[in-house]
N, C-alpha and C positions, 0 to 999 in steps of 0.2 A: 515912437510907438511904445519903447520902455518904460517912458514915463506916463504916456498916458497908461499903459495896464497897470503898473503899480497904484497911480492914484484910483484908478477904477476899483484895484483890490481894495484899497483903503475904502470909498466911496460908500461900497457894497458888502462890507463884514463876510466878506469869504477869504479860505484859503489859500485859493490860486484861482486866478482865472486863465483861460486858453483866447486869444484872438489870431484867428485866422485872417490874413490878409495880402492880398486881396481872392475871396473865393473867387477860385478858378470858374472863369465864365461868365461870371455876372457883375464886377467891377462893385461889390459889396465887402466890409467888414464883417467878420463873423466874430460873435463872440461867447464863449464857452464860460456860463457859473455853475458851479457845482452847486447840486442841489441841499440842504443842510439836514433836511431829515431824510436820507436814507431808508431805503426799504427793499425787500428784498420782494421780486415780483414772479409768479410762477409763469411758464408758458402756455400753459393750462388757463391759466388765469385769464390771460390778453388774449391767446385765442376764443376765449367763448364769451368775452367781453362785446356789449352794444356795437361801440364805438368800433371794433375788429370784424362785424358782422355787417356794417354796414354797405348796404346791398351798390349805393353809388359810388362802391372805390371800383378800380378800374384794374389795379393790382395789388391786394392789399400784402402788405407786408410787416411781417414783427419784427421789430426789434426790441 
């Protein structure tokens, strides 16, 4: 698994990637890229956002 994440870092011109394996529960690989353009996002923002207002979430949650 070492060497697949490093060839993957290579693969994908990021800094580091994170794989979680195997997520608990579901017999999947997870795998974490960091996004390259950062940005910094209000909670204000995501709260009053379409997609956060969406009437068919069931619990919605911010993060």
């Amino acid at each position: 698994m070492i060497n697949l994440k490093n060839d993957l870092t290579l693969a994908l011109h990021a800094k580091s990637i994170r794989i979680q394996a195997p997520i608990p529960g579901l017999g999947v690989v997870g795998i974490e890229v960091p996004n390259s353009n950062r940005q910094t996002v209000g909670l204000r923002e995501l709260l009053a956002s379409r997609q956060f207002n969406n009437k068919r979430l069931e619990i919605p949650i911010a993060l």
